[in-house]
Structure formats: C-alpha cells, structure tokens
Backbone as a printed PyTorch tensor [residue, N CA C, xyz], in Angstrom:
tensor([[[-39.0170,  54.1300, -12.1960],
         [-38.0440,  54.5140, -11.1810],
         [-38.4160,  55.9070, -10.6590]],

        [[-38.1520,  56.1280,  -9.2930],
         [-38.5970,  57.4840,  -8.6350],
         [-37.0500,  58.0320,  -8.6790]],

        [[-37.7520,  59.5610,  -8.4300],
         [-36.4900,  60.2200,  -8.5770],
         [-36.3170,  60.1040,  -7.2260]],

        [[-34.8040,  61.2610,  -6.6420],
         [-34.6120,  61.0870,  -5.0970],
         [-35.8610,  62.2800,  -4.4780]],

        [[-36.3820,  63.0420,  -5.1280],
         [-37.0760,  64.4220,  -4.6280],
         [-38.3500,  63.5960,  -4.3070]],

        [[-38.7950,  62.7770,  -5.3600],
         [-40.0310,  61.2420,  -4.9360],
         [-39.8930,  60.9300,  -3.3950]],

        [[-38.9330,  59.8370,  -3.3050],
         [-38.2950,  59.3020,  -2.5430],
         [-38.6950,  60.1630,  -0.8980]],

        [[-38.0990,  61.5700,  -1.1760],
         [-37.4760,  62.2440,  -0.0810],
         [-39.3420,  62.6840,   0.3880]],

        [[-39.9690,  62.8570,  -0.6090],
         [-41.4200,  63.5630,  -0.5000],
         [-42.2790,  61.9850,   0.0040]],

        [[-42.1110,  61.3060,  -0.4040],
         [-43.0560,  60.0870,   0.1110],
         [-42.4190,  59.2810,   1.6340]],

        [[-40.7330,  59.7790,   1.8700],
         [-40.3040,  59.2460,   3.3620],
         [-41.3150,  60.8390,   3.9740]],

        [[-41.4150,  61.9680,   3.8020],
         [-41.8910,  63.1800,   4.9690],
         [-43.3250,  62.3850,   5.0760]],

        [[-44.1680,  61.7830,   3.9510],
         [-45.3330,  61.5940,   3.7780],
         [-45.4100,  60.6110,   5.2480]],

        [[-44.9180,  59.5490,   4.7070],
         [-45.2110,  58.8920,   5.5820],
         [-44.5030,  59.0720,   6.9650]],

        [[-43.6920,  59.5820,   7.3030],
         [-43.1600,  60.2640,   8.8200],
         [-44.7190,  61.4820,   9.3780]],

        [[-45.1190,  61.7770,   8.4950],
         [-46.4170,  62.6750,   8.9240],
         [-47.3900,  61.8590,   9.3500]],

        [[-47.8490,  61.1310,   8.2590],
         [-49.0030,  60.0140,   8.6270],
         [-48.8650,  59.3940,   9.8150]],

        [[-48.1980,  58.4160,   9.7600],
         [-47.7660,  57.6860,  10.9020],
         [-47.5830,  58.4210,  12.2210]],

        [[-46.7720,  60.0320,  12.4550],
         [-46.9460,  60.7160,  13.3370],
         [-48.5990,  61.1230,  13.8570]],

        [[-49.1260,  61.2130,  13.0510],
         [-50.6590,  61.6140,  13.0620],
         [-51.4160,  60.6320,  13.5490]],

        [[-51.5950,  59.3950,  12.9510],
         [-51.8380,  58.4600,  13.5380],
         [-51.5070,  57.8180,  15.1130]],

        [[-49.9070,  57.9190,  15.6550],
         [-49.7380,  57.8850,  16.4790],
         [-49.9460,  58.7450,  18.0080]],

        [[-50.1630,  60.1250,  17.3560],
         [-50.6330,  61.1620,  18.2720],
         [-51.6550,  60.5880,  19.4080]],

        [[-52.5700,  60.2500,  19.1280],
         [-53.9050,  59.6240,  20.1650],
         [-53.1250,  58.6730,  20.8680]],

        [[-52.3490,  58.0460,  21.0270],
         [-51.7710,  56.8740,  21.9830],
         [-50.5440,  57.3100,  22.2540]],

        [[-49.9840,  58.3410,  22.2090],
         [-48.5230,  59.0400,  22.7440],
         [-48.6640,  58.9580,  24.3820]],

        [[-47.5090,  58.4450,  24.8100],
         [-47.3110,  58.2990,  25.9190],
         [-48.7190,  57.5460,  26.9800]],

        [[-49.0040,  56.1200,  26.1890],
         [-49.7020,  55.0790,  26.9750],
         [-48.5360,  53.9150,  26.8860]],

        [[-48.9660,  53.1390,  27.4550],
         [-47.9910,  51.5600,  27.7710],
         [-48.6810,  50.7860,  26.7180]],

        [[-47.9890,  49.9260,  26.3480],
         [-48.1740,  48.7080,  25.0690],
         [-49.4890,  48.2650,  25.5540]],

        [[-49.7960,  47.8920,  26.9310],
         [-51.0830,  47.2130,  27.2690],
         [-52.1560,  48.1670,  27.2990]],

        [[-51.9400,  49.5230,  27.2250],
         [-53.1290,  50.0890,  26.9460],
         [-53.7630,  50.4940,  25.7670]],

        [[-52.7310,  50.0090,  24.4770],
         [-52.9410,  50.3750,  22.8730],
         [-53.8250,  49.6070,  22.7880]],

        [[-55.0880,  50.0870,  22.1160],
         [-56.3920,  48.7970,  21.3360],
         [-55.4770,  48.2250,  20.3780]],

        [[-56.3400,  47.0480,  19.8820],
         [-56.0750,  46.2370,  19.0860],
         [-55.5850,  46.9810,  17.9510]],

        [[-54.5090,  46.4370,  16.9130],
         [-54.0770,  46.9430,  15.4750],
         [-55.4260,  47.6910,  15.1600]],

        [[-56.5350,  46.6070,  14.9350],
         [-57.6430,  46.7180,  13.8670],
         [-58.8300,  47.6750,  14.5260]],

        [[-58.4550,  48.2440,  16.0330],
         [-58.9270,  49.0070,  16.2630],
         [-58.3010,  50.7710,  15.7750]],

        [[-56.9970,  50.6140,  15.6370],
         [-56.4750,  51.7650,  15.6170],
         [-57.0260,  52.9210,  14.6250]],

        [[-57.4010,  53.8410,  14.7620],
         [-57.4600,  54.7700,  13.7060],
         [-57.0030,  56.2300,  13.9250]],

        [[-57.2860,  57.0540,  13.1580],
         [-56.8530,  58.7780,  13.6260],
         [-57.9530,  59.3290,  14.8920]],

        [[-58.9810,  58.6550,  14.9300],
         [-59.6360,  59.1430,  16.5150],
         [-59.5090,  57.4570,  17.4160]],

        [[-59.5540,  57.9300,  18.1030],
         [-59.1020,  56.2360,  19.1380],
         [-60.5500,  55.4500,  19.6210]],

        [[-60.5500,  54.6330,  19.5300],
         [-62.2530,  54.2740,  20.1870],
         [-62.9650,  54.7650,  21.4850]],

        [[-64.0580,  54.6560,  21.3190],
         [-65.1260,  55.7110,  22.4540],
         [-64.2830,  55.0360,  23.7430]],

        [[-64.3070,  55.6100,  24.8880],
         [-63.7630,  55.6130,  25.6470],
         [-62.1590,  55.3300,  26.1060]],

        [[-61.8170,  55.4670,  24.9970],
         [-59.8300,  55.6700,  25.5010],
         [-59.7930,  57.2150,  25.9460]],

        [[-59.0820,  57.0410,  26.6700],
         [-58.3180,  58.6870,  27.0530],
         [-57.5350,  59.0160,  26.2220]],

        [[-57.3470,  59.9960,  26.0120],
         [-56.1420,  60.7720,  25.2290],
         [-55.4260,  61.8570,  25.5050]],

        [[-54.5640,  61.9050,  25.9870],
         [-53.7460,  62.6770,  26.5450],
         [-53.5030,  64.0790,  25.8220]],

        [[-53.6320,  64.1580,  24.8630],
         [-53.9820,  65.5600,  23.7690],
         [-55.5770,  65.3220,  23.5210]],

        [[-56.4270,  65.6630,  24.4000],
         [-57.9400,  65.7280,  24.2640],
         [-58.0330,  66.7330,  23.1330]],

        [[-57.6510,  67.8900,  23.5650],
         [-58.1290,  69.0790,  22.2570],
         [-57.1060,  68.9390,  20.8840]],

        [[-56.3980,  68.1440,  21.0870],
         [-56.2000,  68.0070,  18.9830],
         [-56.7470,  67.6550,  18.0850]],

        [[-57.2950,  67.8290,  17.3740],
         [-58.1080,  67.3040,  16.1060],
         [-57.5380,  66.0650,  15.7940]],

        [[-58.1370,  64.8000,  15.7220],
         [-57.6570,  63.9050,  14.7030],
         [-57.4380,  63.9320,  13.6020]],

        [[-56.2560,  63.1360,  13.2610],
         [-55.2180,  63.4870,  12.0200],
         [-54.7820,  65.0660,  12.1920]],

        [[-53.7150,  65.2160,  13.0400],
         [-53.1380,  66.3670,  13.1520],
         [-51.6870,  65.7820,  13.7620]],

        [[-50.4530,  66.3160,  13.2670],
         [-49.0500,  65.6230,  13.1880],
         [-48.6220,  66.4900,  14.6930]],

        [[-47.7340,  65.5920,  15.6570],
         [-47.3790,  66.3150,  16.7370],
         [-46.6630,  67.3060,  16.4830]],

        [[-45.8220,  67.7090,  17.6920],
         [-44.8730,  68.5620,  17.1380],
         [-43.3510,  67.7840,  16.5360]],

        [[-42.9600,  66.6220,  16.5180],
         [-42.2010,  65.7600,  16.1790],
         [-42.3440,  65.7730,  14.5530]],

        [[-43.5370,  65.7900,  14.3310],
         [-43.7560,  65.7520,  12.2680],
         [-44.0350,  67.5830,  12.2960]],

        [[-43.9920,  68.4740,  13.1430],
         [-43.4280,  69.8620,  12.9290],
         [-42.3720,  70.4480,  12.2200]],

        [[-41.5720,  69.1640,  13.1070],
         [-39.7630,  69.4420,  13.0680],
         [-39.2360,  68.7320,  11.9470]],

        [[-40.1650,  68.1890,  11.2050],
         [-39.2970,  67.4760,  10.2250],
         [-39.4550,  68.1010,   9.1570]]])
C-alpha cells in the first residue's frame, strides 16, 4: 500500500511527464497529431512546433504551476 505523500508524488510525476510530452503538439488540431506510435518528447522530422526553441522533455508552463 502507498502512502498519500506516494500517491500525491507519482499524480505531480505524471502531470509533468505527460505535460512534457505534450508540449511539441500544443496548440495543433487532432488531424495534425502523428500517429500514437509516432509520438515522442521530440516530434518527427518535419512537424512544426510551435515552441521551436524548447528542449525536448521540458514541462510547459502549465506543469510550472503545479
């Protein structure tokens, strides 16, 4: 059994990740997301990215605030 401090540390974990991950496709339309199995922390050669200069795997400012 996890404690709640577990719990509370593995929900920020994954609110970070997932923010990080999502960063490269922030503000595109559903039809312009690659495939699931394309997705990663840098986006495939030729997608645009609307945050060009962020490092992949870097949390927006949304996993800032949390």
């Amino acid at each position: 059994m996890t404690s709640i401090d577990e719990r509370i540390q593995g929900g920020i974990y994954g609110l970070l990740v997932g923010d990080a991950l999502g960063v490269p496709y922030e503000f595109h339309g559903a039809a312009d997301i690659p495939p699931l199995d394309q997705i990663e922390m840098a986006p495939p050669a030729g997608f645009h990215r609307v945050h060009g200069s962020v490092p992949p795997g870097t949390w927006s400012d949304d996993g800032a605030q949390a």
